[in-house]
C-alpha positions as MATLAB code, in Angstrom:
seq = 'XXXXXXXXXXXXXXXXXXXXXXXXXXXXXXXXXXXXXXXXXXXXXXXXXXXXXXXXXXXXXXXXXXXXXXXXXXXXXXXXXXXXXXXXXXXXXXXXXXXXXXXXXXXXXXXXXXXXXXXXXXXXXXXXXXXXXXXXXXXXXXXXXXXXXXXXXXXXXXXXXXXXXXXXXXXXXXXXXXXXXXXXXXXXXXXXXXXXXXXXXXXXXXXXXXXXXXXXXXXXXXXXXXXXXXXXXXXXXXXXXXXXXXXXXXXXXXXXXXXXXXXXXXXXXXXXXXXXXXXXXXXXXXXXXXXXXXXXXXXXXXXXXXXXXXXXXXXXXXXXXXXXXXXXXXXXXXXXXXXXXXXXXXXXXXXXXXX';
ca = [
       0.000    0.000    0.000;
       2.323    2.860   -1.467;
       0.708    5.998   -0.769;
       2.499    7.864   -3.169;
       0.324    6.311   -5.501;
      -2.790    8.796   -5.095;
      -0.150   10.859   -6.841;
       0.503    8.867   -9.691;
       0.807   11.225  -12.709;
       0.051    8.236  -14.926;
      -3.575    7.730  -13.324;
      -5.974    9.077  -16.267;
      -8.346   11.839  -16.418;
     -11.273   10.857  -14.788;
     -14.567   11.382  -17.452;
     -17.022   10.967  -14.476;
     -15.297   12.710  -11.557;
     -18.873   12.246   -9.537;
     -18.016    8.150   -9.066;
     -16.097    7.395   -6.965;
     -13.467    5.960   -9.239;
     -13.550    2.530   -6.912;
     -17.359    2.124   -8.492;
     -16.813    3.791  -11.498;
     -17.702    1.918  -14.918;
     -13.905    3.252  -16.034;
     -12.505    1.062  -12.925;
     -10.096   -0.416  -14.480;
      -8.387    2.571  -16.359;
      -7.548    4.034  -12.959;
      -6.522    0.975  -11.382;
      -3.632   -1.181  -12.706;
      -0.477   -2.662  -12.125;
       1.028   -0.387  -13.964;
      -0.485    2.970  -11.992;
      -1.429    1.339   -8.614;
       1.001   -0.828   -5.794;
      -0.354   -4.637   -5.679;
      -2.145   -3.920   -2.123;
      -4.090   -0.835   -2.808;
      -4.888   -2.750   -5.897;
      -5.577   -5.582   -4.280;
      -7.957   -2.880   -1.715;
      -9.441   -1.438   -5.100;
     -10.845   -4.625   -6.692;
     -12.270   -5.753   -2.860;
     -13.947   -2.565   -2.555;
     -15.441   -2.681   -6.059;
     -16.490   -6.289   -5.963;
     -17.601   -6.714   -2.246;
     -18.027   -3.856   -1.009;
     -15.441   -3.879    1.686;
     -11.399   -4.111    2.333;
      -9.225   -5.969    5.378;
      -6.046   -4.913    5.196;
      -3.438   -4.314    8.329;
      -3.161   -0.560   10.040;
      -0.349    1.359    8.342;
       1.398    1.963   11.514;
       4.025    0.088   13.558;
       2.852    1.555   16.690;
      -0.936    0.528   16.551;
      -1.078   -1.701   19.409;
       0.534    0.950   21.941;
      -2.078    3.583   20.548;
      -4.602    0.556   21.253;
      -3.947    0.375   24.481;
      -3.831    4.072   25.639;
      -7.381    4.440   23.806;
      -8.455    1.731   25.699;
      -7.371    2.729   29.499;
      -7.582    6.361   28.505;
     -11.603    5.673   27.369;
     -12.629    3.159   29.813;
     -14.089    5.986   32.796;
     -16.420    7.408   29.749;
     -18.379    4.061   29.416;
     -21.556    3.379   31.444;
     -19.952    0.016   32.020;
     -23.126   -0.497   34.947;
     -26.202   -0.245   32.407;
     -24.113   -2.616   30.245;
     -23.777   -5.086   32.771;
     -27.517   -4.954   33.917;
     -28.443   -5.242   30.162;
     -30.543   -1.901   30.077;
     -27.599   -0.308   27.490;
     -27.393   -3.047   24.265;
     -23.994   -1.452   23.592;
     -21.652    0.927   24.979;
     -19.983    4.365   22.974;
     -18.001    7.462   22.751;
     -18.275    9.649   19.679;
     -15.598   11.911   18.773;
     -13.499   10.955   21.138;
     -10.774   12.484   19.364;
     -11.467   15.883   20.533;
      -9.533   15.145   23.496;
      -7.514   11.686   22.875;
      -5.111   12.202   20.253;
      -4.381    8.836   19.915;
      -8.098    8.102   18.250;
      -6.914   11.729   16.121;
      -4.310    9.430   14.998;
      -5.762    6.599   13.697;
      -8.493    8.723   12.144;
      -6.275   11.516   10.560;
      -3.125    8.667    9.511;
      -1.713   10.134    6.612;
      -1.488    6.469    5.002;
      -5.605    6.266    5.499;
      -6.301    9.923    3.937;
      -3.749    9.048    1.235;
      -5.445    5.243    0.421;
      -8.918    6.937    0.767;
      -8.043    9.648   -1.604;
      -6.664    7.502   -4.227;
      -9.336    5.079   -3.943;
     -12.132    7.529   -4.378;
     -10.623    9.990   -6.676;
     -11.162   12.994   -4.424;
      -9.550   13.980   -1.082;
     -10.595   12.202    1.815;
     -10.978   13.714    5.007;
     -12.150   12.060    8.405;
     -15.285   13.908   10.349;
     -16.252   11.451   13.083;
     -15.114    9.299   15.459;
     -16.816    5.961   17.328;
     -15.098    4.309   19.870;
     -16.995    0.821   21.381;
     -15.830   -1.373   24.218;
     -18.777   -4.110   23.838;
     -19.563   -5.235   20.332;
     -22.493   -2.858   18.787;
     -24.780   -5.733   18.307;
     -26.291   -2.960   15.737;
     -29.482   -4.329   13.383;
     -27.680   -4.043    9.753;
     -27.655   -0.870    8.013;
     -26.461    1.746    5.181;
     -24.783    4.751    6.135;
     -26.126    5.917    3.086;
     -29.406    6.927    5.343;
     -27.185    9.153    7.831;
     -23.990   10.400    6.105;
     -24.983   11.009    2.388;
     -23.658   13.591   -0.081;
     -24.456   15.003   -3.509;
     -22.616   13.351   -5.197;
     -23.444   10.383   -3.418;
     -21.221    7.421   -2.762;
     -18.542    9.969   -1.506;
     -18.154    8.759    2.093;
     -17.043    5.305    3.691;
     -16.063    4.181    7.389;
     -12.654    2.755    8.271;
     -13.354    0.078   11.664;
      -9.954   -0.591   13.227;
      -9.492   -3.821   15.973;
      -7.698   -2.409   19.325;
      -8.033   -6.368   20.358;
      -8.382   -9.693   18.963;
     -12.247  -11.043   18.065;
     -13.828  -13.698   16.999;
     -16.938  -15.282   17.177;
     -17.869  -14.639   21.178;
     -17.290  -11.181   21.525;
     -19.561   -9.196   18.971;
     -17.806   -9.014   15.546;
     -18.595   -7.020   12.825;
     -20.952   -8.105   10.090;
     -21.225   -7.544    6.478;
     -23.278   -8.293    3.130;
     -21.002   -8.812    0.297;
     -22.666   -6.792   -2.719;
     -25.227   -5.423   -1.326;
     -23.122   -1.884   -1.863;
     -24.192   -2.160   -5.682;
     -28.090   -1.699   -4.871;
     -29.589    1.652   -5.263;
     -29.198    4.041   -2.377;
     -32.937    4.065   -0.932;
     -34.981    7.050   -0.116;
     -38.340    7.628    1.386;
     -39.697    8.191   -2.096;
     -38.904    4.609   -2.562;
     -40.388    3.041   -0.229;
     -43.891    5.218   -0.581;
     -43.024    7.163    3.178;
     -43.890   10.775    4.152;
     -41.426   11.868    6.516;
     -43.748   13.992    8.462;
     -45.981   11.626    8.978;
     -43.171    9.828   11.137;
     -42.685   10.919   14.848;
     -39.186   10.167   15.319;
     -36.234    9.720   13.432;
     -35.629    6.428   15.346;
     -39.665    5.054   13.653;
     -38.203    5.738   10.498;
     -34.548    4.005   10.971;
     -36.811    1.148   12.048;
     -38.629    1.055    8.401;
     -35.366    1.305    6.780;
     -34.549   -1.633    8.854;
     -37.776   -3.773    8.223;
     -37.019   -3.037    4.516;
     -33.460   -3.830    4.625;
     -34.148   -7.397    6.015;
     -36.758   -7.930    3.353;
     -34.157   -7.101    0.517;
     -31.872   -9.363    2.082;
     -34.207  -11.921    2.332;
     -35.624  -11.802   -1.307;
     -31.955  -11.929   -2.578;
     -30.712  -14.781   -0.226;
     -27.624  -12.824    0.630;
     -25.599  -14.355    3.200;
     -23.479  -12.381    5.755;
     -19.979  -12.240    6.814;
     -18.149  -12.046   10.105;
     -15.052   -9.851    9.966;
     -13.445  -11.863   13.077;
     -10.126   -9.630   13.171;
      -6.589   -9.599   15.309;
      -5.703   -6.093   16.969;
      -4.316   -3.677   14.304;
      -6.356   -5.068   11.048;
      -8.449   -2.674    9.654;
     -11.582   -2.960    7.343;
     -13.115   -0.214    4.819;
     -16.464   -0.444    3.701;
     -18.340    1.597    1.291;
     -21.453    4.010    1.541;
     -24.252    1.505    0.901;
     -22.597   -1.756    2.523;
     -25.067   -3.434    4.608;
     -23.374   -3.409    7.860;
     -24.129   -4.259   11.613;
     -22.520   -5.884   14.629;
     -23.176   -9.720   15.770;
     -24.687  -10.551   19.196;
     -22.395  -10.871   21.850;
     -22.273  -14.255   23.335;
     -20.231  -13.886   26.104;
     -21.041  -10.306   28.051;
     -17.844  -10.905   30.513;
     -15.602   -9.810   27.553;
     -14.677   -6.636   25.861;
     -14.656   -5.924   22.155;
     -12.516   -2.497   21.741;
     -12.639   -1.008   18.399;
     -12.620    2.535   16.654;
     -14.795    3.769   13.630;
     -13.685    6.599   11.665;
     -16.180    7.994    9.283;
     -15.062   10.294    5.923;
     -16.272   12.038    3.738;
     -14.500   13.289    0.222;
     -13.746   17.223   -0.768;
     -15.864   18.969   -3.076;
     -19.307   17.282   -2.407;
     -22.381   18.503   -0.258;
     -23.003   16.885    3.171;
     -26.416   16.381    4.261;
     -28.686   13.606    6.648;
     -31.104   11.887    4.388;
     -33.315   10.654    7.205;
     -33.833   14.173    8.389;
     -34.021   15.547    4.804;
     -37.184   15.357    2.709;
     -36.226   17.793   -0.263;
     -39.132   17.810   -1.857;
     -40.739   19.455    1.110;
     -38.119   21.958    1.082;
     -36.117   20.250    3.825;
     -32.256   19.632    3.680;
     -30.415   19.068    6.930;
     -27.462   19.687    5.584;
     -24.259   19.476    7.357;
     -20.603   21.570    7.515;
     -18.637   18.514    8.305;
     -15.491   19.030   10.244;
     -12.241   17.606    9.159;
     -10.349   15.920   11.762;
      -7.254   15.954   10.373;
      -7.176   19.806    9.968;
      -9.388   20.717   13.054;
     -11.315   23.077   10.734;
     -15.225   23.132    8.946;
     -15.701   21.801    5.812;
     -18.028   24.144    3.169;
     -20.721   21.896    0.629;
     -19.631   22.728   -2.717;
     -21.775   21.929   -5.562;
     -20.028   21.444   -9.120;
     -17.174   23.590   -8.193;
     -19.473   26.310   -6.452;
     -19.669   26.790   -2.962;
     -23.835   26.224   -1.713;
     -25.384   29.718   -0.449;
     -25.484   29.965    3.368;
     -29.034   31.740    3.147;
     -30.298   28.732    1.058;
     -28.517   26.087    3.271;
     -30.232   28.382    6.368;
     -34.045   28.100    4.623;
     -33.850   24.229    4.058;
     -32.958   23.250    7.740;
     -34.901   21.015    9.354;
     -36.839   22.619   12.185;
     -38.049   20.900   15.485;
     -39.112   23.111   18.209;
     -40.247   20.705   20.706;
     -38.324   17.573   22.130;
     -40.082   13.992   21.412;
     -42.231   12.140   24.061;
     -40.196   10.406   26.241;
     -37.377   12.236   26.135;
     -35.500   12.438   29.537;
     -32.482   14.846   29.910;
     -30.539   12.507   32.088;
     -30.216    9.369   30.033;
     -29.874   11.751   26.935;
     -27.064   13.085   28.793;
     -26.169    8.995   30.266;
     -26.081    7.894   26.330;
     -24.130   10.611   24.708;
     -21.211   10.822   27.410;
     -19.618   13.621   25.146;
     -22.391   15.932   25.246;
     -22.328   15.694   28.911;
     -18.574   16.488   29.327;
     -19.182   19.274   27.427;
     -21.734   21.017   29.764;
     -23.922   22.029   27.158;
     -27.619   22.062   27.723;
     -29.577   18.101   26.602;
     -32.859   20.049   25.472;
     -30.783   22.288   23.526;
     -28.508   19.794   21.902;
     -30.875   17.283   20.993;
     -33.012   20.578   19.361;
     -29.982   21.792   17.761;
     -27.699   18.852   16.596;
     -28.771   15.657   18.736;
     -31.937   14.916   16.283;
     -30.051   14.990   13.337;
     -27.244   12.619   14.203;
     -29.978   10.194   15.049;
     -28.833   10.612   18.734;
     -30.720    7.745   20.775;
     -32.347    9.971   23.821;
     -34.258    6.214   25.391;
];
């Protein structure tokens, strides 16, 4: 994995820069042995064909940043609701705020340089997961909370801080199931605002999701990984975490999510444009600790129009207690901030769980 490579001035001109050039129908004129290193080739043709890449952390000192993560992290879990099963999984996001070791692994130059020259554009990284326990997460597409226009321009990296098989909650997968259609609510015949919640709809996305897998007899795969391997997956990978069999154990890992330069950012499942309703967003890359603008074909989007298309909710949903909000979302209570107000503000379109 030569990351000179997303440099390579023999890598053509690209006559559909809005693919990313690992799904683009021109594949294979940007990816050969003559312009591309055997493992990022070897990356390319996984991506394109299953929808998701193992390969080993580009850095020798992984399993020390591993373990610093893991004692530095371990006071910011609710490790008591975990144990009396009313949490199903434990979580810090953007934990690299104020651990620099999860920085690292999400702003590694040998990542942003793969990413880049696997999508065509500049990646950059925008949010950090950190999990103890296994997620034991119904599959999914990201596609229905990170999108972009283009779309396709945005993938997670999951990196093991320990070994895990088959007893501690490993991470699942779909092979293919990247290459289906990105679904919207148009698709599947919804009205957003006849929803209450953002969590009712994620749970129609997920009644639909098991459907399609079901029609098209797609089997899944564990990713059962040593400490230090790595695994990409694309936009629209079906994706989850297994049960966990044995609750005794831990099952440490990191998820860094990017996006790619040039593109607008939005939340589909708060988004109904149609309606006149865009939530979009003004990512913030990691890597350079600075926002990043939406840019439409070369054009930066007007604030006033990005300001008239937000998504409005002026009351919290029934049920909603400030304390477990707070209990759930462990950074938004070391940051002192108000729970009504962040939920309002930023905690409904994450898709923040508040229950």
């Amino acid at each position: 994995m030569d990351g000179s490579s997303s440099s390579n001035s023999s890598v053509p001109a690209n006559p559909a820069p809005g693919i990313p050039l690992i799904e683009s129908p021109f594949f294979d004129q940007f990816f050969s042995e003559s312009s591309t290193d055997l493992e990022t080739l070897r990356i390319a043709r996984d991506l394109r064909d299953k929808g998701f890449a193992a390969f080993d952390f580009p850095d020798p000192e992984i399993f020390e940043m591993a373990d610093r993560i893991i004692h530095d992290l371990d006071s910011h879990y609710d490790w008591q609701s975990w144990r009396n099963g009313t949490l199903d999984s434990l979580r810090v996001q953007d934990a690299w705020t104020n651990q620099k070791d999860v920085a690292r692994i999400a702003s590694h130059p040998g990542i942003v340089s793969l990413l880049s020259r696997l999508y065509g554009r500049r990646a950059f990284p925008f949010q950090t997961l950190n999990f103890p326990v296994g997620t034991q997460q119904d599959y999914h597409s990201d596609s229905l909370h990170f999108s972009c226009s283009p779309e396709r321009f945005m993938c997670g990296v999951w990196v093991a801080l320990e070994d895990i098989d088959t007893t501690n909650g490993p991470l699942i997968y779909y092979p293919g199931t990247h290459r289906w259609p990105i679904y919207s609510f148009e698709h599947l015949g919804i009205n957003p605002d006849g929803q209450t919640t953002t969590r009712d709809l994620c749970l129609t996305f997920i009644s639909f999701w098991r459907k399609l897998v079901a029609v098209n007899g797609v089997k899944f795969q564990r990713f059962l990984a040593r400490k230090g391997q790595a695994l990409i997956w694309t936009a629209n990978l079906l994706h989850g975490g297994d049960h966990q069999a044995d609750l005794s154990r831990t099952r440490h890992s990191q998820v860094t999510h990017y996006y790619f330069e040039d593109c607008c950012y939005y939340t589909p499942v708060d988004s109904y444009p149609m309606y006149g309703r865009i939530s979009f967003r003004e990512p913030i890359d990691i890597s350079r600790n600075r926002n990043v603008k939406n840019i439409a074909a070369g054009k930066a989007v007007p604030e006033q129009f990005i300001s008239s298309t937000r998504p409005k909710l002026s009351r919290v949903p029934e049920g909603f207690s400030p304390g477990r909000y707070l209990e759930l979302n462990p950074d938004v209570a070391a940051a002192g901030v108000d729970p009504v107000q962040h939920y309002l503000e930023y905690g409904f379109r994450e898709g923040r769980r508040y229950s």
